[in-house]
C-alpha positions as MATLAB code, in Angstrom:
seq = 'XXXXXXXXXXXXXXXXXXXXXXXXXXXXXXXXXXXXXXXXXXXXXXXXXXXXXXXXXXXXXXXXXXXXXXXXXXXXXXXXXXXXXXXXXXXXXXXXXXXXXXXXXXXXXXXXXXXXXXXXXXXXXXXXXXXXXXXXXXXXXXXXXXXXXXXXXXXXXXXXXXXXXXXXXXXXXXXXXXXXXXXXXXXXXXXXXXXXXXXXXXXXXXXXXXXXXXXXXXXXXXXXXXXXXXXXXXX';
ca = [
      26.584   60.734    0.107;
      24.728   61.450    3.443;
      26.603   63.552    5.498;
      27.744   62.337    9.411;
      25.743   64.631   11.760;
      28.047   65.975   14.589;
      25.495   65.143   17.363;
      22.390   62.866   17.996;
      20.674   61.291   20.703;
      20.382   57.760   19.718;
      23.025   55.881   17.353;
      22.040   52.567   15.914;
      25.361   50.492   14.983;
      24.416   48.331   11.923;
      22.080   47.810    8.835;
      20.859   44.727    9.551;
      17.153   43.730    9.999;
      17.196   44.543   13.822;
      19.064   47.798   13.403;
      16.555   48.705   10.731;
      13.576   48.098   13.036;
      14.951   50.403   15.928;
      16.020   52.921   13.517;
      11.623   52.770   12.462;
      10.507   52.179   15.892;
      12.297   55.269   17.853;
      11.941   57.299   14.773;
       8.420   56.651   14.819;
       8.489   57.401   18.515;
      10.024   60.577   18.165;
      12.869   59.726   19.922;
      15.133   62.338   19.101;
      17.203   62.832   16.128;
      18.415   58.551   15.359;
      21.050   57.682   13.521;
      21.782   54.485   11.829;
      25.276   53.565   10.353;
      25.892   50.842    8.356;
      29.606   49.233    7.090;
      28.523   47.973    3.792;
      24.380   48.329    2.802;
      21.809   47.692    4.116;
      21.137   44.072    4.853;
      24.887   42.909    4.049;
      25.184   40.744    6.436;
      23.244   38.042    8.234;
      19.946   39.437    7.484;
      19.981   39.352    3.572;
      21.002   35.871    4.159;
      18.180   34.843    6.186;
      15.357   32.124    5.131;
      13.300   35.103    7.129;
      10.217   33.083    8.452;
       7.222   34.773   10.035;
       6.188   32.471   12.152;
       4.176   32.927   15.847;
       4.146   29.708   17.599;
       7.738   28.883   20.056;
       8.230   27.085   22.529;
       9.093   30.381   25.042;
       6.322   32.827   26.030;
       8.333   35.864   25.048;
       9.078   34.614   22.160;
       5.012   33.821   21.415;
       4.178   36.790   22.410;
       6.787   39.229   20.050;
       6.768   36.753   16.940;
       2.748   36.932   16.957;
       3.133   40.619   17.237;
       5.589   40.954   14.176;
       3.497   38.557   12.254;
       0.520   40.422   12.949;
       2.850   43.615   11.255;
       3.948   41.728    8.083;
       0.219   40.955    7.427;
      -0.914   44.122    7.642;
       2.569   46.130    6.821;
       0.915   48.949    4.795;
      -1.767   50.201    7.874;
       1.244   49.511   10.575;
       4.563   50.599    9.005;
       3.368   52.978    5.933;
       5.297   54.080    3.021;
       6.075   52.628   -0.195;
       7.963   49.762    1.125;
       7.318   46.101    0.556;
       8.237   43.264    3.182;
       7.804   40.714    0.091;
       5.624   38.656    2.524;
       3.766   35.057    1.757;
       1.260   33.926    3.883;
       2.362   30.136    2.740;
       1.673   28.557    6.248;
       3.867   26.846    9.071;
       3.872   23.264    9.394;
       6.122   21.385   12.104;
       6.027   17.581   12.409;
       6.929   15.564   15.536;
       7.467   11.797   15.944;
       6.269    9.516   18.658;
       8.690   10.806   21.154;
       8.506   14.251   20.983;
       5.116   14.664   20.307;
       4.194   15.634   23.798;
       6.290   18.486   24.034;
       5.099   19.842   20.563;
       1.565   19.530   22.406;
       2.288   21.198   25.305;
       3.611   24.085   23.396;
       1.332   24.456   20.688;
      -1.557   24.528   23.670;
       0.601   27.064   25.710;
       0.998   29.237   22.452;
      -2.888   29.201   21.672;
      -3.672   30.347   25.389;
      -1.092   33.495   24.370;
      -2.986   34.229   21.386;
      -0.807   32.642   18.792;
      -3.005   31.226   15.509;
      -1.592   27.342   15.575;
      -3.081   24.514   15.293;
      -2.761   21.103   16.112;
      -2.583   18.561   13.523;
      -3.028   14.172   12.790;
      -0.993   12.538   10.436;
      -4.034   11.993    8.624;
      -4.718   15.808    8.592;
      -1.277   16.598    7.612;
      -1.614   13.971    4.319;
      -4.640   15.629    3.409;
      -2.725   19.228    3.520;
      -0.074   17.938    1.829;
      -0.656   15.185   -0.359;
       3.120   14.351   -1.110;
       4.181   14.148    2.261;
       5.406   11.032    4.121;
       3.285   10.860    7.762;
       4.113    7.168    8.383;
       6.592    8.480   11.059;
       4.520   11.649   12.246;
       2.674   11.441   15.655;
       1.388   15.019   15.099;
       1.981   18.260   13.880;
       1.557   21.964   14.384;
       0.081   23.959   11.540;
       0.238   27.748   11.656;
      -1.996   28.743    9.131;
      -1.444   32.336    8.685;
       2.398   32.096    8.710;
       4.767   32.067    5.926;
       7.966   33.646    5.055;
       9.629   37.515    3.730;
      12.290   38.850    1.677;
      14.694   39.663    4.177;
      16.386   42.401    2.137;
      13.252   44.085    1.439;
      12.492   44.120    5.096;
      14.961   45.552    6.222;
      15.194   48.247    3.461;
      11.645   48.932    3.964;
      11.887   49.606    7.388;
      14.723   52.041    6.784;
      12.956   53.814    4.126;
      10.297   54.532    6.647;
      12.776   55.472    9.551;
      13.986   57.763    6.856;
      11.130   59.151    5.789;
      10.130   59.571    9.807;
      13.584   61.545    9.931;
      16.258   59.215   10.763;
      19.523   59.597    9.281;
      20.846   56.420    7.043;
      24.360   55.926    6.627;
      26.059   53.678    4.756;
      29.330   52.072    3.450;
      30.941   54.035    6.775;
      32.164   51.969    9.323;
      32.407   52.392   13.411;
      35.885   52.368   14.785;
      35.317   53.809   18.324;
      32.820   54.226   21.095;
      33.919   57.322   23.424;
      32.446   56.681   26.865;
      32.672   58.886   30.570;
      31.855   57.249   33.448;
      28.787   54.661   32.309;
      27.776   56.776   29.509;
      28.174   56.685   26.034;
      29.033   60.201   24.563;
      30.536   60.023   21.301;
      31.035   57.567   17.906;
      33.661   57.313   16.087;
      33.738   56.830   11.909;
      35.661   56.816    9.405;
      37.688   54.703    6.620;
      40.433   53.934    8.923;
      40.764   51.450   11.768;
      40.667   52.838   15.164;
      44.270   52.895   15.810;
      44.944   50.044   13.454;
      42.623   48.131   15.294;
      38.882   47.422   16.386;
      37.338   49.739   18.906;
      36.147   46.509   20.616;
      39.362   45.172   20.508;
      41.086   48.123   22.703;
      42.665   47.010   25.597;
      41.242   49.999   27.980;
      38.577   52.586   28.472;
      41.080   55.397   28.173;
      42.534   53.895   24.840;
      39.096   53.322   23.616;
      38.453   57.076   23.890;
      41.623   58.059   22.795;
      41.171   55.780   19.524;
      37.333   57.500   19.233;
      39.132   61.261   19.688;
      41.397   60.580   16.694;
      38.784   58.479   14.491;
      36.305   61.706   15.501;
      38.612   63.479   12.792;
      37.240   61.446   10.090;
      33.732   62.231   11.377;
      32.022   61.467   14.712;
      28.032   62.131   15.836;
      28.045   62.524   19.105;
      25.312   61.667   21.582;
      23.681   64.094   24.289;
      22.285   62.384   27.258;
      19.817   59.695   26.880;
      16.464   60.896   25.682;
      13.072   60.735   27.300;
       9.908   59.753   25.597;
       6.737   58.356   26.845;
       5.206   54.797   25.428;
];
């Protein structure tokens, strides 16, 4: 059982995949000392329930640009991330079909994501039968194909990306809940933990900031970390 450090700088609320890739990312960054607390294990939730597709090509720059970058990170996960960890990553492909009528907008995308970099291509329903013999194109106009795509173990993403946050010096805990967030002013200065509710109920469910830090003072009894002011690192 991992102990509850009294104080850190940066305290991640939740196992899933997402709180498992800040918990590697600011530990990698040297961030301070990062703490991640999970209710259950990690990947409980949503993330161990995901299909998990790496994928590069949406229909949203942003999105283009950060998907192409992950995907570029699953494919090489052992020179980027390190450690023993295993993403459980297959480089299957990405195909999306359109029909007649929206066909143009799958166009305009797919063009808009190759001018950001992303690796899709553009596909006729002749090319599609001929990638996949079993497939029905009488009703495809066209189709995307993302060659170097595919999909992950969501589970083993996530617990590979703690692993290395831990190894990097992060502190992982789990089955421990958050009941409280203490806050002065703007700031957050304190978290709460513990088996017991937060005054019988949800921190997030108090009806004012002075309750809120009045539920975190008693829950801080059970064990608290609390935070210093935020840290400073550079890119």
């Amino acid at each position: 059982m991992v102990d509850v450090p009294k104080t850190a700088d940066i305290v991640i609320v939740g196992g899933g995949v997402h709180g498992a890739s800040l918990a590697y990312h600011f530990a990698r960054k040297k961030a301070g000392r990062i703490v991640l607390i999970e209710k259950k294990f990690i990947a409980s939730g949503p993330t161990g329930r995901s299909t998990a597709l790496v994928r590069r090509f949406y229909a949203m720059d942003f999105f283009t640009r950060t998907a192409s970058a992950a995907a570029e990170m699953f494919r090489h996960w052992k020179d980027v991330v390190g450690g023993d960890g295993d993403p459980g990553f297959q480089q299957v492909g990405m195909l999306v079909l359109a029909g007649p009528d929206t066909a143009p907008y799958l166009r305009h995308n797919a063009l808009r994501a190759r001018e950001l970099g992303a690796g899709v291509a553009l596909l006729s329903p002749a090319e599609v039968k001929a990638l996949v013999p079993a497939a029905r194109v009488d009703d495809v106009a066209l189709a995307s194909y993302e060659a170097e795509s595919g999909y992950a173990d969501p589970s083993s993403t996530a617990n590979a990306l703690v692993n290395r946050a831990r190894d990097l010096g992060a502190t992982i805990i789990q089955y421990r809940r958050v009941d409280a967030i203490r806050i002065a002013g703007s700031r957050v200065i304190g978290v709460g933990s513990g088996p017991t509710g937060c005054c019988a109920r949800s921190a997030s469910r108090c009806r004012s900031r002075r309750h809120a830090t009045r539920c975190a003072s008693s829950a801080g009894r059970a064990g608290s970390a609390r935070t210093r002011r935020w840290p400073t690192w550079s890119r």
